[in-house]
N, CA, C and O atoms as a printed pandas DataFrame, in Angstrom:
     atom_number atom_name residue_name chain_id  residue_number  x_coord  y_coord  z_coord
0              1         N          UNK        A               1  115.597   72.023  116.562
1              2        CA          UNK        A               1  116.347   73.216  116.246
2              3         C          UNK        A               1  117.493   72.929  115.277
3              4         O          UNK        A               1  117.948   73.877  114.637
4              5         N          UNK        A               2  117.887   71.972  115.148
5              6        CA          UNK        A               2  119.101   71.450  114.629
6              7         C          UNK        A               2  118.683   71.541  112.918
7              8         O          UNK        A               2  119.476   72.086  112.151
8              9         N          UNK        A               3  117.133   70.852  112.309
9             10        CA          UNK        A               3  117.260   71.291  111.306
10            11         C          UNK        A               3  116.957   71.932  110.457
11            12         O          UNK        A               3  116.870   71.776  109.239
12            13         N          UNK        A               4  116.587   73.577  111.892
13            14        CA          UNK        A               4  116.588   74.983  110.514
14            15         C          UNK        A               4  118.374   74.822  110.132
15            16         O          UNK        A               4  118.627   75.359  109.053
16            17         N          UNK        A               5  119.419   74.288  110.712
17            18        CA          UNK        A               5  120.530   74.431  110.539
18            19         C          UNK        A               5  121.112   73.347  109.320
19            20         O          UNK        A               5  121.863   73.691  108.408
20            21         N          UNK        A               6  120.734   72.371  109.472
21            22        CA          UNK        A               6  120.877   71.080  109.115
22            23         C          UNK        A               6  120.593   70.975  107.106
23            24         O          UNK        A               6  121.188   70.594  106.098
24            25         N          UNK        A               7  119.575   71.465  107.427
25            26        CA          UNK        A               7  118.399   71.221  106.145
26            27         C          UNK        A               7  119.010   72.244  105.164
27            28         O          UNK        A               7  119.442   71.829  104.089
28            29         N          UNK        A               8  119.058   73.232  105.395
29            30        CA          UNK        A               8  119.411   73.921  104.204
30            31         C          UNK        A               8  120.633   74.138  103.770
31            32         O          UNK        A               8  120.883   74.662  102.685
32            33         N          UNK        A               9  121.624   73.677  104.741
33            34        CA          UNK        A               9  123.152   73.351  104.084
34            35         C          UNK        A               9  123.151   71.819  103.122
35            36         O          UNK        A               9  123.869   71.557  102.157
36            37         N          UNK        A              10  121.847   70.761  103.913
37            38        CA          UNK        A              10  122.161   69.770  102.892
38            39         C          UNK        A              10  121.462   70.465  101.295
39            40         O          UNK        A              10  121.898   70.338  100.151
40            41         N          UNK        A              11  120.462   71.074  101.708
41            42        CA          UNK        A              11  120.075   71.607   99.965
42            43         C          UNK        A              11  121.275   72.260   99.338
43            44         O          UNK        A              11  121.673   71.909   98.228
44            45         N          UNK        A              12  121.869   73.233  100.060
45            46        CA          UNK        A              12  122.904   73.796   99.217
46            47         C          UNK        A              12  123.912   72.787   98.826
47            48         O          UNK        A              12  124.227   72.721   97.638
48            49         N          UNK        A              13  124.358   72.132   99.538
49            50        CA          UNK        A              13  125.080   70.883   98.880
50            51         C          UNK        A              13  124.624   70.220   98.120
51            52         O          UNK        A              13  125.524   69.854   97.365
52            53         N          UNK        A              14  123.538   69.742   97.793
53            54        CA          UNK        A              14  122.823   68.915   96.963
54            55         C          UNK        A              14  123.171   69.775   95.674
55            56         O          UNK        A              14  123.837   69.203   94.810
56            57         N          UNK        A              15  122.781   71.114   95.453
57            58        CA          UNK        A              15  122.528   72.042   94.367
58            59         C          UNK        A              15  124.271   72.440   94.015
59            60         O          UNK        A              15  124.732   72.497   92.875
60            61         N          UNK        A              16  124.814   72.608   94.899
61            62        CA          UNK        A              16  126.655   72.602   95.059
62            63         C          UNK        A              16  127.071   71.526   93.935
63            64         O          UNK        A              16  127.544   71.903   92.863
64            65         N          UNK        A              17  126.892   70.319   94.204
65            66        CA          UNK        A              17  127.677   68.865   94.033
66            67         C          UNK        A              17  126.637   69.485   91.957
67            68         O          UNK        A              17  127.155   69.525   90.841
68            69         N          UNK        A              18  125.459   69.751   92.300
69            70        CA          UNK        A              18  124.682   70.130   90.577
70            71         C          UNK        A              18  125.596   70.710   90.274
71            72         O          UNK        A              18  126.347   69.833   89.846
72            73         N          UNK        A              19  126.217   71.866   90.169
73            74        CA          UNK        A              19  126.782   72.714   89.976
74            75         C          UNK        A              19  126.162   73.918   89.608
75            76         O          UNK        A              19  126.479   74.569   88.613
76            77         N          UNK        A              20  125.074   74.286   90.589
77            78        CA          UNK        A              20  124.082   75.615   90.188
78            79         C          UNK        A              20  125.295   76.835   90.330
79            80         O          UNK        A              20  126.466   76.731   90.694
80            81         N          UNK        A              21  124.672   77.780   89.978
81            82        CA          UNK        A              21  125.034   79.247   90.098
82            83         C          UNK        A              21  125.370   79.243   91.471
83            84         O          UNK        A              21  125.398   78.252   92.201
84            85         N          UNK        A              22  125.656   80.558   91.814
85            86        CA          UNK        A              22  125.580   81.029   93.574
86            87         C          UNK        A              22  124.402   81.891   94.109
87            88         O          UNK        A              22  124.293   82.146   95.308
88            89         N          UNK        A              23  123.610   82.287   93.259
89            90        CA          UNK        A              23  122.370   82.704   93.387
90            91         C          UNK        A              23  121.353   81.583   93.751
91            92         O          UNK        A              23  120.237   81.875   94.181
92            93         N          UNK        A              24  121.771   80.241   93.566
93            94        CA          UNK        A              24  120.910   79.321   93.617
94            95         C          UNK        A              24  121.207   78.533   94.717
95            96         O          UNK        A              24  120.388   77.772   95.233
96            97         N          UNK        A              25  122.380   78.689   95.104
97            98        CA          UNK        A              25  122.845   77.934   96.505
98            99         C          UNK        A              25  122.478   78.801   97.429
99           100         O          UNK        A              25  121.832   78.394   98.395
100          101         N          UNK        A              26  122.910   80.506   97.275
101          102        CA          UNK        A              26  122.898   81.161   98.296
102          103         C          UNK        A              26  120.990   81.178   98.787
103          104         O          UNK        A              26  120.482   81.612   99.820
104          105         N          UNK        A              27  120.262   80.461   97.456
105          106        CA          UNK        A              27  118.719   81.007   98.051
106          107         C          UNK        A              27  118.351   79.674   99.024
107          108         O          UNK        A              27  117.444   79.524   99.843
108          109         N          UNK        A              28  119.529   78.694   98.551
109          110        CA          UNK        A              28  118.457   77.138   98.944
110          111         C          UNK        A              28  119.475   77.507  100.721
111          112         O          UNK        A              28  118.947   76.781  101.563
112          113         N          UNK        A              29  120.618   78.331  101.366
113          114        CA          UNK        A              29  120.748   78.760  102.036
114          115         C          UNK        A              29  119.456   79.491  103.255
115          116         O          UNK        A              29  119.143   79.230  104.417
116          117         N          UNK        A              30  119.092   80.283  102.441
117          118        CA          UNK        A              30  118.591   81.233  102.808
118          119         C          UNK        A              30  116.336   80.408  102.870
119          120         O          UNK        A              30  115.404   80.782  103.581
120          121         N          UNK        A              31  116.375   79.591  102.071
121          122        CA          UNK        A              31  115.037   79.694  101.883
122          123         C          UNK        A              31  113.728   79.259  102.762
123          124         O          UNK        A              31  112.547   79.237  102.413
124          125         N          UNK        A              32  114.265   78.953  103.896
125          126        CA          UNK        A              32  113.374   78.838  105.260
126          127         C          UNK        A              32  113.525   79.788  106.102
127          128         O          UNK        A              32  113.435   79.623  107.318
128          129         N          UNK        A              33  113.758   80.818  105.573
129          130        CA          UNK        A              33  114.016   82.093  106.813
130          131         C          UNK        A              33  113.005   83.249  107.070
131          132         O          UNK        A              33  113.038   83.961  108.073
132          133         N          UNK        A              34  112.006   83.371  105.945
133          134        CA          UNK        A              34  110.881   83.962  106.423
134          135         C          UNK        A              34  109.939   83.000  106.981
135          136         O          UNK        A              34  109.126   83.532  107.738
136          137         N          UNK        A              35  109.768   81.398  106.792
137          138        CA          UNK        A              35  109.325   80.833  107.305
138          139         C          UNK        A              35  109.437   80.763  108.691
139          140         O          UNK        A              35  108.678   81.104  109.598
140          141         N          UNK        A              36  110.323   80.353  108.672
141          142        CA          UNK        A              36  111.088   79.735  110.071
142          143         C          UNK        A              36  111.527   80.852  111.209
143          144         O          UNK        A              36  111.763   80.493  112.362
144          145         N          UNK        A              37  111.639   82.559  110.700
145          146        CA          UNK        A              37  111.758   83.529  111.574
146          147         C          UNK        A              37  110.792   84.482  112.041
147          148         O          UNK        A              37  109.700   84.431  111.475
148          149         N          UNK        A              38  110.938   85.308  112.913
149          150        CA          UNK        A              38  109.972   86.051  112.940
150          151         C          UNK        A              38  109.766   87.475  112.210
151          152         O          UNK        A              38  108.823   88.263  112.140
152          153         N          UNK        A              39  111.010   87.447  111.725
153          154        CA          UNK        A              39  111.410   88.342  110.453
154          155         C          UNK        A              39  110.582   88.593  109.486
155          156         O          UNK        A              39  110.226   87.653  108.775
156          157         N          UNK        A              40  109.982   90.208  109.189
157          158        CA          UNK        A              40  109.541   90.112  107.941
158          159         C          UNK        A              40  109.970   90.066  106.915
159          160         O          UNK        A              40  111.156   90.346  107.088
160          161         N          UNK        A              41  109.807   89.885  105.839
161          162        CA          UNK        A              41  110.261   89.333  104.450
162          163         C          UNK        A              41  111.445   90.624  103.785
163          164         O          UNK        A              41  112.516   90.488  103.192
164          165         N          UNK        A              42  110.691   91.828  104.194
165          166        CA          UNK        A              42  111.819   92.975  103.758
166          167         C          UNK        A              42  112.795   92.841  104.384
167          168         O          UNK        A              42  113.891   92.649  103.857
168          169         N          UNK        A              43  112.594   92.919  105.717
169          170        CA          UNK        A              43  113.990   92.767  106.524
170          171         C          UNK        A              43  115.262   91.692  105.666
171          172         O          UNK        A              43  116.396   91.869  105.221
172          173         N          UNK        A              44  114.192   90.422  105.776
173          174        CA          UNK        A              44  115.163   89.008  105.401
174          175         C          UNK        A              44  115.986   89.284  103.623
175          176         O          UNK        A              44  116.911   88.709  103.048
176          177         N          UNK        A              45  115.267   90.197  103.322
177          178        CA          UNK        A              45  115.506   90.252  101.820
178          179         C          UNK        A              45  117.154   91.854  101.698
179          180         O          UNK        A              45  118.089   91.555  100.955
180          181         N          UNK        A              46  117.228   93.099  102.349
181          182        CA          UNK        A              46  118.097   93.712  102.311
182          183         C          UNK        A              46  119.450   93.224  102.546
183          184         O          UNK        A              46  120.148   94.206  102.293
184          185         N          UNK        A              47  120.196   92.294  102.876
185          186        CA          UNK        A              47  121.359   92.195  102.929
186          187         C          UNK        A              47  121.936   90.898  101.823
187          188         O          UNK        A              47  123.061   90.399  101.841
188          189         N          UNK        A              48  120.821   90.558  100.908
189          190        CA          UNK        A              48  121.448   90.039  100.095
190          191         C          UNK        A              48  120.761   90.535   98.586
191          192         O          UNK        A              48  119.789   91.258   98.370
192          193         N          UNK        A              49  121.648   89.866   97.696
193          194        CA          UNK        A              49  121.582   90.708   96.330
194          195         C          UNK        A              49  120.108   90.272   95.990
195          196         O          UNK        A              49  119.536   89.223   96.286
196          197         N          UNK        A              50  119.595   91.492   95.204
197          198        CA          UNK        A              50  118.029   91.266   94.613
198          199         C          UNK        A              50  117.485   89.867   94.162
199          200         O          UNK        A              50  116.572   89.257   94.719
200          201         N          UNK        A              51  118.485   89.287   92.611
201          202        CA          UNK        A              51  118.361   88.094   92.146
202          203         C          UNK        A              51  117.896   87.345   93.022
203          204         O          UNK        A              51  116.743   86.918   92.952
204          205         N          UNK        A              52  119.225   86.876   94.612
205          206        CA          UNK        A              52  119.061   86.237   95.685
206          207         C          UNK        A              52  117.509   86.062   96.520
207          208         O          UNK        A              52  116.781   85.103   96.774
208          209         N          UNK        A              53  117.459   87.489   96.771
209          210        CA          UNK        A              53  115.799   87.862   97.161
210          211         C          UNK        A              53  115.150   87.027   96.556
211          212         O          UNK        A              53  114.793   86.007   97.146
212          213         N          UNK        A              54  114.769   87.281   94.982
213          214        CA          UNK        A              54  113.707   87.499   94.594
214          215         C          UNK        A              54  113.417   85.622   94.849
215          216         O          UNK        A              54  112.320   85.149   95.146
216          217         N          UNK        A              55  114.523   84.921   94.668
217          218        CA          UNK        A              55  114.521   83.654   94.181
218          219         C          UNK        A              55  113.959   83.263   95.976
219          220         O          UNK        A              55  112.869   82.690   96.005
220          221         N          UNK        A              56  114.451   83.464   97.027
221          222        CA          UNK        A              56  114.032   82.877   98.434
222          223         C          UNK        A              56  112.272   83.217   97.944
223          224         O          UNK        A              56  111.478   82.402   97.473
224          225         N          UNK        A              57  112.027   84.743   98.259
225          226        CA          UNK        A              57  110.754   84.727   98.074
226          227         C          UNK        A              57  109.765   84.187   97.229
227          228         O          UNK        A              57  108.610   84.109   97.647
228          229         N          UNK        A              58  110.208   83.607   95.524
229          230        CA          UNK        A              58  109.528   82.623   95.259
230          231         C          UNK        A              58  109.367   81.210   95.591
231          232         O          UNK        A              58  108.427   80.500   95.233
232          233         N          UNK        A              59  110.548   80.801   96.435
233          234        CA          UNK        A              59  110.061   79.529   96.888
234          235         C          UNK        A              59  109.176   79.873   97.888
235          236         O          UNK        A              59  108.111   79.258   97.827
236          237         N          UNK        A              60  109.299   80.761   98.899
237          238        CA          UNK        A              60  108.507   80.740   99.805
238          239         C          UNK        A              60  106.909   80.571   99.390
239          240         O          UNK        A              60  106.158   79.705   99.838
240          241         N          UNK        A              61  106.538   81.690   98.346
241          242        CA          UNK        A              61  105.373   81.750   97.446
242          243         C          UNK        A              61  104.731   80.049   97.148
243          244         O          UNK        A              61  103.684   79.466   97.432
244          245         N          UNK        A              62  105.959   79.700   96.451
245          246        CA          UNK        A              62  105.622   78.332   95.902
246          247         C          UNK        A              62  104.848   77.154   97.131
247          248         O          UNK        A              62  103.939   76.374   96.849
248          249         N          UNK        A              63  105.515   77.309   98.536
249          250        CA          UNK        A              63  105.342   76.863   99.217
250          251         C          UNK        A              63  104.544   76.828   99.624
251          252         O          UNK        A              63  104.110   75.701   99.863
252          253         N          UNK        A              64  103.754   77.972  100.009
253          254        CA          UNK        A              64  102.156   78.321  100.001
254          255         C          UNK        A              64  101.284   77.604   99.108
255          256         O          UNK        A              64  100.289   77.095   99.626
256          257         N          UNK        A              65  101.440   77.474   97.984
257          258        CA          UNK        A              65  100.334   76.438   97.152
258          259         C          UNK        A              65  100.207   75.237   97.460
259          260         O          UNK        A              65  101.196   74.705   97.965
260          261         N          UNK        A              66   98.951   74.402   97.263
261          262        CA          UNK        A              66   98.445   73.447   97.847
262          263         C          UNK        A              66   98.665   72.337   96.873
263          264         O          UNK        A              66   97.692   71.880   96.272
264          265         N          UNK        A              67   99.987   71.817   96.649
265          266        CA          UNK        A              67  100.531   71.433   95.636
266          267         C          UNK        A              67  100.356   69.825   96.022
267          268         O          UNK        A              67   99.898   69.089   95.148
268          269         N          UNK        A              68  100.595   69.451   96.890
269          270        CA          UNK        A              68  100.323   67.561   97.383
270          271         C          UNK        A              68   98.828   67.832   97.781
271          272         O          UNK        A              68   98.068   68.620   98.344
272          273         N          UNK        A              69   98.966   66.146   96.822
273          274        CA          UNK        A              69   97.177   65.779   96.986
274          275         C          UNK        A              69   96.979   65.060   98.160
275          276         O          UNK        A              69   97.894   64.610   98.848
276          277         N          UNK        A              70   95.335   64.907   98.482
277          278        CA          UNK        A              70   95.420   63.837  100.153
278          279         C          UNK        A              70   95.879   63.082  100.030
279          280         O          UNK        A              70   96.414   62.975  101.133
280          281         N          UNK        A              71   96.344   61.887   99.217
281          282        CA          UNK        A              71   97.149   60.490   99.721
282          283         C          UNK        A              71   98.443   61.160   99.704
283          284         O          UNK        A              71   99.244   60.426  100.285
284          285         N          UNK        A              72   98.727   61.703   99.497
285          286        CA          UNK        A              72  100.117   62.067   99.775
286          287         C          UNK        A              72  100.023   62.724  101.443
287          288         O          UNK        A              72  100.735   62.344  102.373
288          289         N          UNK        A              73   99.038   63.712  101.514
289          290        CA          UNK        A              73   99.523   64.307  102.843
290          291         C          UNK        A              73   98.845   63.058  103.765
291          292         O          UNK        A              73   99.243   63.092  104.929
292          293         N          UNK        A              74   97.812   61.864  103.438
293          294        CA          UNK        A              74   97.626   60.975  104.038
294          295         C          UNK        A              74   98.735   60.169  104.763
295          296         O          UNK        A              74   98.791   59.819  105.942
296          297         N          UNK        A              75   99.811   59.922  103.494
297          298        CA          UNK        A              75  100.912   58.721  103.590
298          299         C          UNK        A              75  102.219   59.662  104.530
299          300         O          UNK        A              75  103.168   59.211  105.171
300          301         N          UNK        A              76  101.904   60.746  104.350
301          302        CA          UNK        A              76  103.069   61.541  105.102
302          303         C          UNK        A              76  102.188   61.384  106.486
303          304         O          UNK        A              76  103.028   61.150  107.354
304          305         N          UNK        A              77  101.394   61.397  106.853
305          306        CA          UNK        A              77  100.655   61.589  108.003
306          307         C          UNK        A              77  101.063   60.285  109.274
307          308         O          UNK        A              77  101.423   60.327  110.451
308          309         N          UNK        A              78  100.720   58.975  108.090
309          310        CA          UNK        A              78  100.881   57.765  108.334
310          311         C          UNK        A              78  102.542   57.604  108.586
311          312         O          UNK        A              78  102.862   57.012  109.617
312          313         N          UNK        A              79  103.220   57.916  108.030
313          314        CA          UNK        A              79  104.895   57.970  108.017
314          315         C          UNK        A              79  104.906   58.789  109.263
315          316         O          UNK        A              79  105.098   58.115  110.275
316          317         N          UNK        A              80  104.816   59.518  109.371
317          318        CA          UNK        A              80  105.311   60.385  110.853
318          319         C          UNK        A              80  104.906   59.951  112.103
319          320         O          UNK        A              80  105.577   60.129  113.119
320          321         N          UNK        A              81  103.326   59.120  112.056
321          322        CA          UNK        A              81  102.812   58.273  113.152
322          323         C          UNK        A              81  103.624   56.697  112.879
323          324         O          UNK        A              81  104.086   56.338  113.962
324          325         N          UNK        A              82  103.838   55.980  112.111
325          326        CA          UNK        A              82  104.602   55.258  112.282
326          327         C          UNK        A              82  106.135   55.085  112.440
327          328         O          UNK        A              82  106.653   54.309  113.244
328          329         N          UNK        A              83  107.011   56.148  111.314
329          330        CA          UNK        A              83  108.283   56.063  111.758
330          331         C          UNK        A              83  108.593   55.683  110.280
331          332         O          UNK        A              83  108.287   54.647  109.690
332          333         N          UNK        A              84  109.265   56.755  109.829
333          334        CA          UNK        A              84  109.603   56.055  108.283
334          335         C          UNK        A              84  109.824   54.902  108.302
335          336         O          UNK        A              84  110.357   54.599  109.369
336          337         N          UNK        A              85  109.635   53.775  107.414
337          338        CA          UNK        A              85  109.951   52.513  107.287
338          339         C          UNK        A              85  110.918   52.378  106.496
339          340         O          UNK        A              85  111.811   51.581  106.785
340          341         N          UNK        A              86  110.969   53.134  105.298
341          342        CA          UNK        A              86  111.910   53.202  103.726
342          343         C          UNK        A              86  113.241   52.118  104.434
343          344         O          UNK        A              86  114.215   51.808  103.748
């Protein structure tokens, strides 16, 4: 539970310390929340500005594509049964 909380304050910091916009912090805020809730996407999207919206809902989009190849979701597979090593 700790890191729907955790995770997306370190992105906004990460993108903070860049020096993005606030449209770009407020989405990396916001951008596990149709994921991660049971909220539908309209709901999650009215209380912040459109720009804001539009930008959560394309990552979410993005997220959906089948973007890592098998050795990758292999080696992530292998990492989680062993225990990161890095």
């Amino acid at each position: 539970m700790i890191r729907i909380f955790s995770h997306p304050i370190e992105v906004a910091g990460i993108l903070t310390d860049l020096k993005l916009d606030d449209a770009t912090i407020a989405a990396a805020l916001l951008h596990d929340t149709i994921e991660d809730t049971d909220n539908p996407a309209d709901r999650d999207r009215q209380p912040v500005r459109p720009d804001i919206g539009a930008l959560v809902d394309g990552l979410t989009k993005l997220k959906k594509l089948d973007l890592v190849t098998k050795e990758a979701k292999q080696a992530e597979i292998c990492a989680s049964l062993l225990g990161d090593c890095r």
